[in-house]
C-alpha positions as a LaTeX table, in Angstrom:
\begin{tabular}{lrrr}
\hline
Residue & $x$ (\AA) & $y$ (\AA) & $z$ (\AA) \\
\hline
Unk1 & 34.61 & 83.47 & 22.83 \\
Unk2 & 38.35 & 82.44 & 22.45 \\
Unk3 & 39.88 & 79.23 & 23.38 \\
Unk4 & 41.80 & 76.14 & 21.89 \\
Unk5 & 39.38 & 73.09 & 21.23 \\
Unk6 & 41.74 & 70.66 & 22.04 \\
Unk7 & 42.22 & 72.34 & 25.87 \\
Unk8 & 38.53 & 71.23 & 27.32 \\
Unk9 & 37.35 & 67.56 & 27.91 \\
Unk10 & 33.88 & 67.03 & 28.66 \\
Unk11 & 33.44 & 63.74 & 30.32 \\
Unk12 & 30.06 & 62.45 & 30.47 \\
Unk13 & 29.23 & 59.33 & 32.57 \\
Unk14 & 27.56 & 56.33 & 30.70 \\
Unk15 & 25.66 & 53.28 & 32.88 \\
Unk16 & 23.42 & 52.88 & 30.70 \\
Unk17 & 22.30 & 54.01 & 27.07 \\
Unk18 & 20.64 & 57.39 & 27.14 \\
Unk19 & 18.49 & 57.94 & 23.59 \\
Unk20 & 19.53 & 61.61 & 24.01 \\
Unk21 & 23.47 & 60.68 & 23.96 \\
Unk22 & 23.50 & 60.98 & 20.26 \\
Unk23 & 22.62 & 64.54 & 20.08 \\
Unk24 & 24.53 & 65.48 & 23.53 \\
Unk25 & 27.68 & 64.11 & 21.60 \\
Unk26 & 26.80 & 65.52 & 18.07 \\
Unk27 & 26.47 & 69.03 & 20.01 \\
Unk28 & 29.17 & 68.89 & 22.48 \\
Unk29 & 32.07 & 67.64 & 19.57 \\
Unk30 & 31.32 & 71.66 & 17.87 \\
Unk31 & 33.12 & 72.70 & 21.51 \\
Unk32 & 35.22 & 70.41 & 23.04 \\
Unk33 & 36.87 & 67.02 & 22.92 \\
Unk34 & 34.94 & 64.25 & 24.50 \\
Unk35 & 35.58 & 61.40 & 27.32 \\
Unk36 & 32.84 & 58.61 & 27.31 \\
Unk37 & 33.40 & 56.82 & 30.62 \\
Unk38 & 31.51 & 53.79 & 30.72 \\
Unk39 & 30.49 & 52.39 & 34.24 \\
Unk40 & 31.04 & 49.03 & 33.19 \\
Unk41 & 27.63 & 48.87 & 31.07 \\
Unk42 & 25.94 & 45.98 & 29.01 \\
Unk43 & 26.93 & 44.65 & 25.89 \\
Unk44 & 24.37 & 46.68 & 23.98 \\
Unk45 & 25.42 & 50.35 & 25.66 \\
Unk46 & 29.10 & 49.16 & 24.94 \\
Unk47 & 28.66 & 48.77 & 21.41 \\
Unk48 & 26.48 & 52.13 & 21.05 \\
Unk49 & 29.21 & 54.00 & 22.64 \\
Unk50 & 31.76 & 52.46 & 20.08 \\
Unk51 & 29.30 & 53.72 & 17.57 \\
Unk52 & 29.58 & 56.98 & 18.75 \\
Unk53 & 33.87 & 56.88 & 18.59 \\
Unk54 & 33.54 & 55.37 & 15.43 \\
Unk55 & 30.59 & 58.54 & 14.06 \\
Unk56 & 33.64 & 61.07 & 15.84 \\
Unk57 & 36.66 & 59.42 & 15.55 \\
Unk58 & 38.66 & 62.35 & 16.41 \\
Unk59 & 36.34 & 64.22 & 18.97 \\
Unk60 & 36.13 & 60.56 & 21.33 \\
Unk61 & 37.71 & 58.76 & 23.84 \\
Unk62 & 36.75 & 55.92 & 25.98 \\
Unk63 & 37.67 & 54.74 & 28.91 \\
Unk64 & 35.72 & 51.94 & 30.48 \\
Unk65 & 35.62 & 50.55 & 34.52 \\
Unk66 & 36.71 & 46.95 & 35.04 \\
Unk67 & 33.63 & 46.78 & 37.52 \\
Unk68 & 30.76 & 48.44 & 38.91 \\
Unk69 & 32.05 & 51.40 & 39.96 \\
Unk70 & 29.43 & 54.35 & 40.71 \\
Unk71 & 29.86 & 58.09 & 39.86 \\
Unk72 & 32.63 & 59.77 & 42.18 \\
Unk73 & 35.66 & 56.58 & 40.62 \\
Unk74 & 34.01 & 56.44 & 37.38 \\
Unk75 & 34.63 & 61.01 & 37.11 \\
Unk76 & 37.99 & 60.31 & 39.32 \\
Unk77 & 39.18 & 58.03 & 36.35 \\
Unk78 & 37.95 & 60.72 & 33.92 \\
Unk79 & 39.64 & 63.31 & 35.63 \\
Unk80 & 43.40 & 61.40 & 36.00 \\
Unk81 & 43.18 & 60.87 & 32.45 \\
Unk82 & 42.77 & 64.34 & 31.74 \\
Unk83 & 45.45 & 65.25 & 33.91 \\
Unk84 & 47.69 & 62.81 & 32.24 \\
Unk85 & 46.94 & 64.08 & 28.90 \\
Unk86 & 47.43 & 67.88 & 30.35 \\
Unk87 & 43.71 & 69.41 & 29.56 \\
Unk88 & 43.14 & 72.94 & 30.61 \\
Unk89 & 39.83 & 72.82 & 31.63 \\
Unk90 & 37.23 & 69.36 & 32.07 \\
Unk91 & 33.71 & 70.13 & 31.90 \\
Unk92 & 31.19 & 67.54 & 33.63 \\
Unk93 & 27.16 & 67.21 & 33.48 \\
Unk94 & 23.93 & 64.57 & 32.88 \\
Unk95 & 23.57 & 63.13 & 29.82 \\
Unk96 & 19.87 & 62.61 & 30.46 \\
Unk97 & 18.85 & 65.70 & 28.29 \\
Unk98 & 17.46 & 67.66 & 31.78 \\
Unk99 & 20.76 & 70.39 & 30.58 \\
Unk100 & 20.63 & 72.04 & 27.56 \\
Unk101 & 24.10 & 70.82 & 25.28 \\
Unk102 & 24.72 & 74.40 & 24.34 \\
Unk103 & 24.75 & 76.32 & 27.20 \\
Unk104 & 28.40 & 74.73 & 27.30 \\
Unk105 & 29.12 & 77.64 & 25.57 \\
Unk106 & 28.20 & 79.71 & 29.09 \\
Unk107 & 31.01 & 77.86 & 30.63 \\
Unk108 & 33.94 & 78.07 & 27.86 \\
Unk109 & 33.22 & 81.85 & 27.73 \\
Unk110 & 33.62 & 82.15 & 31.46 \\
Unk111 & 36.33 & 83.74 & 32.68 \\
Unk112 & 39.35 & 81.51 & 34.45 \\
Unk113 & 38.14 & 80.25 & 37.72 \\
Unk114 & 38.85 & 77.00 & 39.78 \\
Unk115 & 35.14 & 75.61 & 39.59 \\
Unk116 & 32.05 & 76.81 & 37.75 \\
Unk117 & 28.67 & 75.64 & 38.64 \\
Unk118 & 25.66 & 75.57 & 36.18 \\
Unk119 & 23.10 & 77.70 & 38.39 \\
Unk120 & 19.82 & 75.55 & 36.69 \\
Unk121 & 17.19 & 77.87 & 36.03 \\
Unk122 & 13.17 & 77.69 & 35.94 \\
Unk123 & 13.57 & 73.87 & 38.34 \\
Unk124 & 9.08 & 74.55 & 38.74 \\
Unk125 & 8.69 & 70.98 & 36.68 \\
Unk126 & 10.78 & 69.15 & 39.18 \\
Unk127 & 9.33 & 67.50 & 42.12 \\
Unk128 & 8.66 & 69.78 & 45.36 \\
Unk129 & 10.74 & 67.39 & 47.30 \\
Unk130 & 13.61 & 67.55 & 45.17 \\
Unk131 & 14.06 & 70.83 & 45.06 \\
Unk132 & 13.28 & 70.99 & 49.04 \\
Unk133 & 16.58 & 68.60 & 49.56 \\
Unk134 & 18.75 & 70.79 & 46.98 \\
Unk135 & 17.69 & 73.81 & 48.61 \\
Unk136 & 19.00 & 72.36 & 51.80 \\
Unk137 & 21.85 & 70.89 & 50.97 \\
Unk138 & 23.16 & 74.29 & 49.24 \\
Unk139 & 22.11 & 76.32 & 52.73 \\
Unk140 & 24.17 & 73.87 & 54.56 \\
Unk141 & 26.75 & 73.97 & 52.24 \\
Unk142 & 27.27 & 77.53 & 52.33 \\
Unk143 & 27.10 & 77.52 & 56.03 \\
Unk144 & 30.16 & 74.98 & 56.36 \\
Unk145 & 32.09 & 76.06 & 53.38 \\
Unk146 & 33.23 & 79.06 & 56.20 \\
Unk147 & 34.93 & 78.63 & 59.55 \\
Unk148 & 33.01 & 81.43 & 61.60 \\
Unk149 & 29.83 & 80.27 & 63.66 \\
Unk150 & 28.01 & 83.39 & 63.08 \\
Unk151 & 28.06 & 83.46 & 59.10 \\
Unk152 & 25.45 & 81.70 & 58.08 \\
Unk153 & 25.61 & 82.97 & 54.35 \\
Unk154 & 28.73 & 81.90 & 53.79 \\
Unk155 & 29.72 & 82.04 & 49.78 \\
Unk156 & 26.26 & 82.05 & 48.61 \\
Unk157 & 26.12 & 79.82 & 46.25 \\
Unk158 & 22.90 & 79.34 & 44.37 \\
Unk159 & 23.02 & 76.01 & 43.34 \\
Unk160 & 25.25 & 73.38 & 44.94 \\
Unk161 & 23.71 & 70.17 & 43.83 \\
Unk162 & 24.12 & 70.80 & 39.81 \\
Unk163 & 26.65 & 68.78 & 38.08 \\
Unk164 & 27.04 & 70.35 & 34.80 \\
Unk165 & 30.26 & 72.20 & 35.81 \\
Unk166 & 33.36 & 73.64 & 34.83 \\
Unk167 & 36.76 & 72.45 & 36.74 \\
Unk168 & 40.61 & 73.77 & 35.75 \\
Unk169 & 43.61 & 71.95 & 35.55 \\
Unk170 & 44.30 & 72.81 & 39.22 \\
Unk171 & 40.91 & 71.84 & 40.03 \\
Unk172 & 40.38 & 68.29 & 39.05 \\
Unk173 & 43.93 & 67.71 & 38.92 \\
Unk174 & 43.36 & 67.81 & 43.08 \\
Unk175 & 40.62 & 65.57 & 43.26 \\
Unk176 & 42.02 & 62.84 & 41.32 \\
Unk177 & 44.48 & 62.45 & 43.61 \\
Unk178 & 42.28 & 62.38 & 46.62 \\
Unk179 & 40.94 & 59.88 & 48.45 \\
Unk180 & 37.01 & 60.73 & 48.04 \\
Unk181 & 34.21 & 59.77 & 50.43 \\
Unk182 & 31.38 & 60.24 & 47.83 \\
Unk183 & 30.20 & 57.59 & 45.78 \\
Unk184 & 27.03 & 58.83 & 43.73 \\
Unk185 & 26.12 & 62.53 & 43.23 \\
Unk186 & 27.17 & 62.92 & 46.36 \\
Unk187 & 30.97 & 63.88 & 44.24 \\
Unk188 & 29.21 & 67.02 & 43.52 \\
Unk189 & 29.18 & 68.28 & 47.11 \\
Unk190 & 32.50 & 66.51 & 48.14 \\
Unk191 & 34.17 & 67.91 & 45.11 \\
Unk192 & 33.31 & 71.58 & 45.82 \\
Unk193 & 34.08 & 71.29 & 49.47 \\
Unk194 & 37.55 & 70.07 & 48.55 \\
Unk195 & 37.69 & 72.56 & 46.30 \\
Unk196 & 37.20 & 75.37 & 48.27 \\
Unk197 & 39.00 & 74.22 & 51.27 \\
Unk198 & 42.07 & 74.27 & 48.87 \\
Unk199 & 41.33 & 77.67 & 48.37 \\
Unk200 & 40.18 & 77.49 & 44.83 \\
Unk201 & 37.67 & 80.11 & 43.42 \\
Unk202 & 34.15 & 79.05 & 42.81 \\
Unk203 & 31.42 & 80.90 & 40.29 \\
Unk204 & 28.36 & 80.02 & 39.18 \\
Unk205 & 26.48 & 80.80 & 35.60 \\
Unk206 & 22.81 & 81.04 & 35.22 \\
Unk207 & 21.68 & 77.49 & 32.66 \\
Unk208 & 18.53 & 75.96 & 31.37 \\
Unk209 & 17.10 & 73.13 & 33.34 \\
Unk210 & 14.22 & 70.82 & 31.78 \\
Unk211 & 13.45 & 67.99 & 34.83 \\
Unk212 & 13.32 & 64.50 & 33.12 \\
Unk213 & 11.91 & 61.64 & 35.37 \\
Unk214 & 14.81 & 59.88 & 33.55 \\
Unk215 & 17.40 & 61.55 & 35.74 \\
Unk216 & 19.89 & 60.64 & 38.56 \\
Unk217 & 19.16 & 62.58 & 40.33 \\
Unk218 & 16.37 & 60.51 & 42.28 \\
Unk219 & 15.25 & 61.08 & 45.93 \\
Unk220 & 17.17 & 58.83 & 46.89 \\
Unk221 & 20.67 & 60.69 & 45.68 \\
Unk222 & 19.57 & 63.78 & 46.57 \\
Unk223 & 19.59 & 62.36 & 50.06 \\
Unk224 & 22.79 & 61.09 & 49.56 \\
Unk225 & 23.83 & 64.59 & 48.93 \\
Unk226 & 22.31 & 65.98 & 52.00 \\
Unk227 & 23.62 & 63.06 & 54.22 \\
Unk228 & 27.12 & 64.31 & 53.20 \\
Unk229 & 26.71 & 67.95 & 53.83 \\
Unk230 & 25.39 & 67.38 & 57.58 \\
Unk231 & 28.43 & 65.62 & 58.79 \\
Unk232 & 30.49 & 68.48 & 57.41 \\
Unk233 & 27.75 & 70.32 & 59.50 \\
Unk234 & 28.48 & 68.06 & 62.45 \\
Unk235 & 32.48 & 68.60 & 61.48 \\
Unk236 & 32.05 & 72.30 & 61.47 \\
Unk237 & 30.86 & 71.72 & 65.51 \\
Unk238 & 33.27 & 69.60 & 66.74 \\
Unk239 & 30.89 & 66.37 & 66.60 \\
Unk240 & 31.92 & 62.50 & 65.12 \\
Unk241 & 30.43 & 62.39 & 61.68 \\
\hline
\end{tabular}
């Protein structure tokens, strides 16, 4: 595995403290510089994240929302900055500890591609329901990722949900300029759709996945996620989303 430190970003998204954080950030500063991008959090997460920049002064960066501001800004923000400051690659995922740290090393190793999705392995511990909306999100999303009617396959992604991704300079460099109709995890699905209707390339890599009741990844978002997939669905046939 060859690459330049100072060429990845990993931006993790911070509303509130996360007892695993620590060790995510002790881990990921072996790999890659880091981008703590606080969601406009209390007084107490503020001041643990400063600890953190202050424990790896020259692995951190900040960068903190005036407001409330939800996922899809609060990674927008994340991704401008490392556009600005000309990063080769941004990496992205839950700081929850649900993703193993290390299995970053899956996606530096990777070869160059537009987008590269953490395929989550072994998902048995996480609720049936979950996993019934992710699975049905990722059909749809395969089926409207592809103009013909008849090919229902489309890419065939695995895994279309998972935020612990890879994006290049081209990548996120396009959605930081766009004008995004996510505003949770929803980004996820948005983000590869506008991905690969740019014609970027899109892989996935087989990770680790350890459910944590802890994550965002709720009912509730995962509907989110499914909500947004069905009016591309409704887009693909000609209907009003």
């Amino acid at each position: 595995m060859s690459y330049m430190k100072d060429t990845y970003l990993t931006l993790l998204y911070i509303d509130k403290p996360e007892t695993s954080l620590p060790e995510t950030v002790k881990t990921i500063s072996k790999y890659t510089e880091i981008c703590l991008l606080d969601d406009y959090s209390e007084k107490g997460c503020r001041e643990f994240l400063v600890h953190l920049q202050e424990t790896y002064p020259e692995s951190i960066t900040i960068l903190r929302m005036e407001a409330k501001s939800g996922l899809s800004k609060t990674l927008q923000k994340g991704m401008k900055y490392a556009a600005e400051k000309g990063y080769n690659y941004i990496i992205t995922f839950d700081t929850d500890s649900s993703y193993d740290a290390e299995s970053i090393t899956s996606f530096l190793a990777h070869p160059p591609c537009d987008l590269v999705i953490g395929k989550r392995e072994n998902q048995t511990n996480a609720p049936l329901l979950r996993r019934l909306l992710a699975f049905t999100t990722t059909r749809i999303m395969n089926y409207c990722m592809v103009d013909s009617l008849m090919n229902v396959v489309g890419p065939n992604l695995e895994d279309c949900t998972s935020s612990f991704r890879r994006y290049s300079y081209r990548a996120f460099n396009l959605l930081a300029k766009k004008e995004l109709e996510s505003s949770e995890e929803d980004f996820h699905i948005e983000s590869l759709f506008i991905i690969q209707q740019n014609y970027g390339n899109v892989d996935e890599v087989e990770i680790p996945y350890l459910y944590k009741k802890n994550s965002p990844w709720t009912s509730k978002s995962m509907q989110n996620s499914l909500n947004y997939s069905l009016r591309l669905f409704k887009k693909k046939f000609g209907f009003k989303a």
